[in-house]
C-alpha positions, 0 to 999 in steps of 0.5 A: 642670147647676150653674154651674161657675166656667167657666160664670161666666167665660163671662159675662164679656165675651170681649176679645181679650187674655183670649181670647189668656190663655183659648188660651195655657192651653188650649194649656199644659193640651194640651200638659202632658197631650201631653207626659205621655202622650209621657212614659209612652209614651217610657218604655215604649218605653224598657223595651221596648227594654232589654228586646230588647237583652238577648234579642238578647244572650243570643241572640247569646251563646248562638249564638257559644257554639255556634258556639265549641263547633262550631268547637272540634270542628272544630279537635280533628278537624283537630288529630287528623288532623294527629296522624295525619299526623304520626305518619305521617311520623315513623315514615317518617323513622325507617325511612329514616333506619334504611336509611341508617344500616345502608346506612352501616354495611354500607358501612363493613363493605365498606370494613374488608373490602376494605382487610384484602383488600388486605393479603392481596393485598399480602402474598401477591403484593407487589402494591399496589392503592392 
């Protein structure tokens, strides 16, 4: 194997304020391919996260539009019935209300008849009724 130029400073003599220098770069040499690899791997992890935050929204987008659809269908249902219902009462209110008016009006037909009634009695026989 060639001499590299670690091999030449290994020939050096090993003292304790080169050791120190020797560590502190082997540590920043760690730590700069630690922080890269943490880096990449935070970027990935990154995009992977966008990446499910938009599935779950279109997911969660496209479970309310169903639910909005069902519930529109529900709401149309209930409305109809109500329709129905209301129909219902409607056509009622008008035959009782139709009762009562010619139930009013037959008694204005009696009343009308009673009173020329009364005239007659008053005429022929003198007599007042009221």
């Amino acid at each position: 194997m060639p001499k590299t130029q670690r091999n030449n400073q290994h020939s050096q003599p090993l003292t304790e304020p080169r050791l120190e220098k020797l560590l502190s770069e082997q540590t920043s040499v760690i730590l700069e391919a630690v922080d890269k690899r943490l880096s990449a791997q935070e970027a990935r992890l990154d995009s992977q996260l966008a990446a499910q935050e938009i599935r779950f929204s279109e997911r969660l987008e496209s479970r309310l539009a169903a639910q909005e659809i069902r519930f529109n269908a529900k709401l149309e249902k209930l409305e109809g019935r109500f329709m129905k219902k209301l129909d219902e009462l409607t056509t009622t209110l008008d035959k009782f209300l139709k009762r009562v008016t010619d139930v009013e009006e037959e008694f204005i037909f009696l009343k009308e008849d009673l009173r020329r009634v009364k005239a007659v009695i008053r005429e022929k026989l003198g007599v007042s009724l009221d």
